[in-house]
C-alpha positions as CSV (number, residue, x, y, z in Angstrom):
1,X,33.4,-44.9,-11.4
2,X,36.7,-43.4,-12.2
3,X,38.3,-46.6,-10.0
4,X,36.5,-48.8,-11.8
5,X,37.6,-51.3,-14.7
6,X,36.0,-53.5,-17.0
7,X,32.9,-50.9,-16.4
8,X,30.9,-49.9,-19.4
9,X,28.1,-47.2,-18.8
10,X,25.8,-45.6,-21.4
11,X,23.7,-42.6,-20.9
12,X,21.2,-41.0,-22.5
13,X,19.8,-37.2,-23.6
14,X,17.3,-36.1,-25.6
15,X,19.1,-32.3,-26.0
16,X,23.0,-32.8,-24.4
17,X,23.0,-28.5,-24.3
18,X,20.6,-29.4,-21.2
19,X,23.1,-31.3,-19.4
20,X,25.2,-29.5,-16.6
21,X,28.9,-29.2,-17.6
22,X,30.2,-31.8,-14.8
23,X,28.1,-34.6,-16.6
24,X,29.8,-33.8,-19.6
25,X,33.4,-33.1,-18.5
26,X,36.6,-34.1,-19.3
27,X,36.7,-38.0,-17.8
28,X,33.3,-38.3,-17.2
29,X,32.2,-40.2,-19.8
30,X,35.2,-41.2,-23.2
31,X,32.4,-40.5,-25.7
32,X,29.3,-38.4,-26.4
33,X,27.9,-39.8,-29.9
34,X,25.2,-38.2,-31.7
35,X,22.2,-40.1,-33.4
36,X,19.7,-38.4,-35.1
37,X,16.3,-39.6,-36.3
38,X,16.5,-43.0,-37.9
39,X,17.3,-43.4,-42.1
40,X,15.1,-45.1,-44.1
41,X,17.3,-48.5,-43.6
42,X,16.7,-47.7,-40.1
43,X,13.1,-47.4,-40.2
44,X,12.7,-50.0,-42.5
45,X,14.5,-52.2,-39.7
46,X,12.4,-50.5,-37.2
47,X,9.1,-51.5,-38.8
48,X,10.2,-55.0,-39.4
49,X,11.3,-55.5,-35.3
50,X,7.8,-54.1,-34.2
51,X,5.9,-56.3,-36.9
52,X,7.7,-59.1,-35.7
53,X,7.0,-58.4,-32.0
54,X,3.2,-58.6,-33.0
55,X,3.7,-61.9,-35.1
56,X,3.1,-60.2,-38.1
57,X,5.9,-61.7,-41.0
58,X,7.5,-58.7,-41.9
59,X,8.3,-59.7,-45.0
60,X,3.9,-59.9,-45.7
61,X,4.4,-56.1,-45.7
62,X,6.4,-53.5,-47.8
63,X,9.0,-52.3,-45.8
64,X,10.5,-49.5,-48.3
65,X,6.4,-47.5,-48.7
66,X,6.6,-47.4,-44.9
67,X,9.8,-46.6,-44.7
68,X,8.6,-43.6,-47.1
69,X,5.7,-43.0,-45.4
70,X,6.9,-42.3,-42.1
71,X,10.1,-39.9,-43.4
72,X,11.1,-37.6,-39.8
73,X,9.5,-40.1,-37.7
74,X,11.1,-41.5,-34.4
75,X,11.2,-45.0,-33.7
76,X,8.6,-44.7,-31.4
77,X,6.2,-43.2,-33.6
78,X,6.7,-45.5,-36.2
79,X,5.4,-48.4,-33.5
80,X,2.4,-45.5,-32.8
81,X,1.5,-46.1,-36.6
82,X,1.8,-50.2,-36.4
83,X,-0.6,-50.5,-33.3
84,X,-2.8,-47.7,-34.9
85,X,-3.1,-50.0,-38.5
86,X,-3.7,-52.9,-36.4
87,X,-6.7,-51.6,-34.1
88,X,-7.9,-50.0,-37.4
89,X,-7.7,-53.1,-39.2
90,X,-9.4,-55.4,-36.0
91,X,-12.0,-53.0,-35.5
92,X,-12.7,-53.5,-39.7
93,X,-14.1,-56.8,-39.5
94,X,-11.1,-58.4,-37.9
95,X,-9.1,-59.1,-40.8
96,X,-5.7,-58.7,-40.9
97,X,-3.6,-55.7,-41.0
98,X,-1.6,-54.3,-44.4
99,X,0.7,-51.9,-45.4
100,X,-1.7,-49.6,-46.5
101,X,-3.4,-49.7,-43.1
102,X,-0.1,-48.4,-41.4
103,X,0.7,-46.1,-44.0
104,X,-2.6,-44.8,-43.6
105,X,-2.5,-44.2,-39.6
106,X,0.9,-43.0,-40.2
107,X,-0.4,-40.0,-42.1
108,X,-2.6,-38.9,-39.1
109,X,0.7,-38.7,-37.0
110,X,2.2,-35.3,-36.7
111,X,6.0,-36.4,-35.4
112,X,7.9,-34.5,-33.1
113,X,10.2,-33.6,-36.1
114,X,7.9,-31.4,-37.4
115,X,5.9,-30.3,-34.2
116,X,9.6,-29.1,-32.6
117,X,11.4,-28.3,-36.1
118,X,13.3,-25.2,-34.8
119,X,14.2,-26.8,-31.8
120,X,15.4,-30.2,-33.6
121,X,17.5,-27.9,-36.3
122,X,18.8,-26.0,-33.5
123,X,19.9,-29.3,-31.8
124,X,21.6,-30.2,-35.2
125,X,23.0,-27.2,-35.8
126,X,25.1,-27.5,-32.0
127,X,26.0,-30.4,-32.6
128,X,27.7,-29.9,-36.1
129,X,29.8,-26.5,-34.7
130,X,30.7,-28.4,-31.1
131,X,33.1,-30.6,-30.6
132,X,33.0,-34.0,-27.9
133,X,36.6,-34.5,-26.2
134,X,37.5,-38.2,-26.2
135,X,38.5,-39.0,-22.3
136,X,39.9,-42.2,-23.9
137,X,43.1,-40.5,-24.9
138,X,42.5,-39.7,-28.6
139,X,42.3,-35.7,-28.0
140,X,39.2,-34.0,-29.5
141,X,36.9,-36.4,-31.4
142,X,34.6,-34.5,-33.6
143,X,30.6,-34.8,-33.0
144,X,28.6,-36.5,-35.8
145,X,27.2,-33.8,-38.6
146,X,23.9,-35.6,-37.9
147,X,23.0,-34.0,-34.2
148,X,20.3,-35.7,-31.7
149,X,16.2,-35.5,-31.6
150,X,14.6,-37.7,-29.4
151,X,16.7,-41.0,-31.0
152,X,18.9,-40.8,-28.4
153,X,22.5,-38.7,-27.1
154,X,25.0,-42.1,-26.4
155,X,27.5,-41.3,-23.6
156,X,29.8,-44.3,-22.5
């Protein structure tokens, strides 16, 4: 890749401390970005995408109690609590699905944050002493305070 140009490649990592050092070298990749669990804009942006891929209006539903609701939760998980409301809200009579009907499934989720919290603090906590060189030329870039859980680690 190194002969390359005009190449743009983005990898992935749940935990980059699991990563042998020659995928993370110097040159390997010019950044490693952190992103932690999505904020409540996030989520709120999350909820609306997945209602929409379902045909549901997001704006039918309100966005900041699921955001709320669903505080620690990975994007995925917040999709597990939309196609939980809506099976729950089919299987009652058919009708359509509401807010309380995902924030109601979404309480019977237990996210990862909480099922791994020592791991996902100890995750954070690396991430906020380490620093990421920056191949691109700028010296050492300093790693986001945020650190990574399963939202993803962005290497390009």
């Amino acid at each position: 890749m190194q002969e390359q140009r005009d190449v743009f490649v983005i990898g992935t990592a749940n935990d980059v401390r699991q990563l042998a050092p020659e995928q993370i070298r110097q040159g390997r990749f010019s950044h490693i970005v952190f992103v932690d669990l999505p904020t409540p804009e996030d989520r709120r942006e999350i909820f609306a995408v997945h209602l929409g891929k379902r045909n549901r209006d997001p704006q039918q539903f309100d966005l900041d109690e699921l955001s709320s609701a669903t505080d620690g939760f990975s994007g995925a998980e917040i999709e597990a609590a939309i196609k939980a409301g809506l099976l729950h809200a089919f299987m009652d009579g058919e009708r359509e699905v509401t807010t309380l009907d995902i924030v109601r499934r979404a309480r019977t989720i237990q996210p990862t944050s909480v099922v791994k919290r020592e791991q996902i603090e100890s995750l954070r906590r690396w991430a906020r002493e380490h620093m990421a060189i920056d191949a691109g030329g700028a010296g050492v870039m300093p790693i986001s305070e945020a650190g990574v859980t399963d939202r993803a680690l962005e290497m390009h």
